[in-house]
C-alpha positions as CSV (number, residue, x, y, z in Angstrom):
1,X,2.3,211.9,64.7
2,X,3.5,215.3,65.7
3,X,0.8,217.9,67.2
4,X,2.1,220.8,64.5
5,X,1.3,218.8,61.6
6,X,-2.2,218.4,62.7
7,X,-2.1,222.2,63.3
8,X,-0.6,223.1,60.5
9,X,-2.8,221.3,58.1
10,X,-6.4,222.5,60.0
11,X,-5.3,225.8,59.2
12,X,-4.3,225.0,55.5
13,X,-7.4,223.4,55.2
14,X,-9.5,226.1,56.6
15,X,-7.2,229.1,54.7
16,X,-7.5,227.9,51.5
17,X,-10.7,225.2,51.0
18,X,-12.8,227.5,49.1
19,X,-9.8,228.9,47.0
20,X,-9.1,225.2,46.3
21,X,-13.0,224.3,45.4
22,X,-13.2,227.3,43.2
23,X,-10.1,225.5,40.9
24,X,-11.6,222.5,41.6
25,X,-15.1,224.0,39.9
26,X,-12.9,226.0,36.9
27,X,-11.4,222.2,36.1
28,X,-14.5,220.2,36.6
29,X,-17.2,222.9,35.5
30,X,-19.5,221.0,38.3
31,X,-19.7,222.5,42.1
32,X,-21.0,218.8,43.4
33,X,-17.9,216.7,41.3
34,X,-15.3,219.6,42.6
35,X,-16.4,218.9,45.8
36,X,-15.5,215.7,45.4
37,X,-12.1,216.4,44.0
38,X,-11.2,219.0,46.7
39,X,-11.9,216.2,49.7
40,X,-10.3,213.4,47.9
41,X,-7.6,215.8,47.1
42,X,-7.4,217.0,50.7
43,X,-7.2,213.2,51.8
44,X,-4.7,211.9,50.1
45,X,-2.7,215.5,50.7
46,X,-3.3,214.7,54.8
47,X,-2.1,211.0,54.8
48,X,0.9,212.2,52.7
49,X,1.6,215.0,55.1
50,X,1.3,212.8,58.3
51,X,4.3,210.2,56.9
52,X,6.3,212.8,55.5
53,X,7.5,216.5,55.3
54,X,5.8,218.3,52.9
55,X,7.2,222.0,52.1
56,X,4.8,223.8,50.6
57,X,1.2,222.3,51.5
58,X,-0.4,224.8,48.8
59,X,2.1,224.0,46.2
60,X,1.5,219.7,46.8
61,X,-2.5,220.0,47.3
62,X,-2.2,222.3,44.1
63,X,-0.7,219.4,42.2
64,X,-3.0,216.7,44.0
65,X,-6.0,218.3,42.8
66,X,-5.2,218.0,39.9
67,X,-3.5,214.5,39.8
68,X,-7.1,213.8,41.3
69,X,-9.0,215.7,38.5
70,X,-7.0,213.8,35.5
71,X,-7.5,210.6,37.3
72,X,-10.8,211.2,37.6
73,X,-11.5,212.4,34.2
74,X,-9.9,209.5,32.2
75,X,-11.9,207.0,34.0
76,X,-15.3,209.1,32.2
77,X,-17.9,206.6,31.4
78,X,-17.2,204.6,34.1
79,X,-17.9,207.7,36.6
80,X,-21.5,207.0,38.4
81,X,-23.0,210.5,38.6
82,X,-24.4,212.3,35.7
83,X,-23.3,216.0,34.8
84,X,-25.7,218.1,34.7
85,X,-26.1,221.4,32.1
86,X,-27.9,223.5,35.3
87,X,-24.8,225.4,37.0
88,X,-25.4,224.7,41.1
89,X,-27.2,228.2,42.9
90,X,-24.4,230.0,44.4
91,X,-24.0,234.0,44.3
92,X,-22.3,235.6,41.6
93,X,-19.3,238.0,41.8
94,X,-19.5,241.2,40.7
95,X,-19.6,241.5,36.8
96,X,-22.0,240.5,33.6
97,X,-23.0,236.4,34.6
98,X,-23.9,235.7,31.2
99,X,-20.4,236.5,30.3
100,X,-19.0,235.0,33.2
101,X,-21.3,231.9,32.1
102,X,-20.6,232.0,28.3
103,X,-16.4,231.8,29.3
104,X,-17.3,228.7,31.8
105,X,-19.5,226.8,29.3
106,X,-16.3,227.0,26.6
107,X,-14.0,226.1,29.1
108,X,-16.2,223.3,30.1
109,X,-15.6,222.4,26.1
110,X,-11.7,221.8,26.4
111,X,-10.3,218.4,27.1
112,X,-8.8,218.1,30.8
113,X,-5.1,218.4,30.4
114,X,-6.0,222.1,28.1
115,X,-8.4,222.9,30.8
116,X,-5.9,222.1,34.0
117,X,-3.0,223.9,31.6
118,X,-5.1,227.2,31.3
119,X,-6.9,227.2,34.9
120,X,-3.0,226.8,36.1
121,X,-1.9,229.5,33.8
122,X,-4.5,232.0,33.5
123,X,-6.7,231.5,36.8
124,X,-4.1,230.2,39.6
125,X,-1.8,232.7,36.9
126,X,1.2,230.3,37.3
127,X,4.3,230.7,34.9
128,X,5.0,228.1,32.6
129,X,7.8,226.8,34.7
130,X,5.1,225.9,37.8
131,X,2.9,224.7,35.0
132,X,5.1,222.5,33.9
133,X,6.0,221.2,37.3
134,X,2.7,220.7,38.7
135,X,1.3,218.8,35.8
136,X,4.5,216.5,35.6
137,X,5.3,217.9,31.8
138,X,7.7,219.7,29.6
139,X,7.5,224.0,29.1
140,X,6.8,222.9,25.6
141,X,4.0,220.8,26.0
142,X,2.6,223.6,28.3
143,X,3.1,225.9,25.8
144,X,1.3,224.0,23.2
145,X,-1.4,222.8,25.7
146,X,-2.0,226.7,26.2
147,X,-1.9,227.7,22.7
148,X,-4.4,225.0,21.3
149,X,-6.7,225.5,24.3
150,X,-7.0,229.3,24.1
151,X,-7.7,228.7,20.4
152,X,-10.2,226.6,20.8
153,X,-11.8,228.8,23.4
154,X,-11.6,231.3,20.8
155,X,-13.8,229.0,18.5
156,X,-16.2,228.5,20.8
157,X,-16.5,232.4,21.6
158,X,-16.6,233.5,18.1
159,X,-20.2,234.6,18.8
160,X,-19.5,236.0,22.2
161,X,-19.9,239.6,22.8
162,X,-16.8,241.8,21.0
163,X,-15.9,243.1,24.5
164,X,-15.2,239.3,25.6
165,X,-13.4,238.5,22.5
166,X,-10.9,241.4,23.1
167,X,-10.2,240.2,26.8
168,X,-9.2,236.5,25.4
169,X,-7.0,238.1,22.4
170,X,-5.1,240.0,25.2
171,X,-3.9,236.3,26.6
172,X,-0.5,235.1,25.1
């Protein structure tokens, strides 16, 4: 094993851990599960990386997350640890929480390959091409995927505040 791969992937890991955990949490809608899916994610990323070249690390743990979070959602019953409805304690960004909260609970309503389709597009703001790629499907599903997902977060937000409602129509 070569001494730059090492390097190389401590300072991935330690660039772009919290960027990753925040996607993770976006997909999972649980900070303790996306934990989970970020170091599972990071594993399987670092064994891959140590037998082969990998060109883009982002790119590859990008698409292992959420190989990981699909994998991990179909199995759903069989999972050992409850959800819980309380969100974990961790600071707030700048900005109204309860709409901040009121966007994550209906995204937390979409079924995993809508949710990884619009977390890809909207939050990571990848084009449909990357989309595409990175979940291992066609433009067109993508484009369905994004289309039936942002309508049913429009559903759910039908009683959200006007303001919100005018942020989501702006998304095409």
């Amino acid at each position: 094993m070569k001494p730059d791969v090492e390097a190389d992937l401590h300072t991935f890991v330690e660039a772009r851990y919290l960027h990753l955990r925040r996607t993770a949490y976006l997909l999972c809608g649980d900070w303790h599960r996306a934990e989970d899916l970020v170091q599972t994610a990071l594993a399987r990323m670092v064994v891959a990386a140590r037998r082969r070249r990998i060109d883009s690390l982002d790119a590859y743990s990008r698409r292992v997350l959420l190989r990981v979070y699909l994998d991990d959602s179909q199995r759903g019953s069989r999972r050992r640890e409850r959800l819980s409805d309380e969100l974990a304690d961790r600071p707030v960004p700048p900005g109204d929480r309860a709409e901040a909260l009121t966007v994550l609970a209906a995204l937390r309503t979409l079924p995993p390959r809508q949710r990884a389709t619009i977390v890809l597009r909207y939050w990571e703001d990848r084009s449909v091409e990357e989309t595409a790629e990175t979940l291992g499907v066609t433009e067109g599903t993508v484009k369905s995927q994004c289309a039936k997902g942002l309508a049913a977060l429009r559903d759910v937000l039908a009683e959200a505040p006007q303001e919100l409602m005018l942020n989501l129509g702006g998304i095409e």
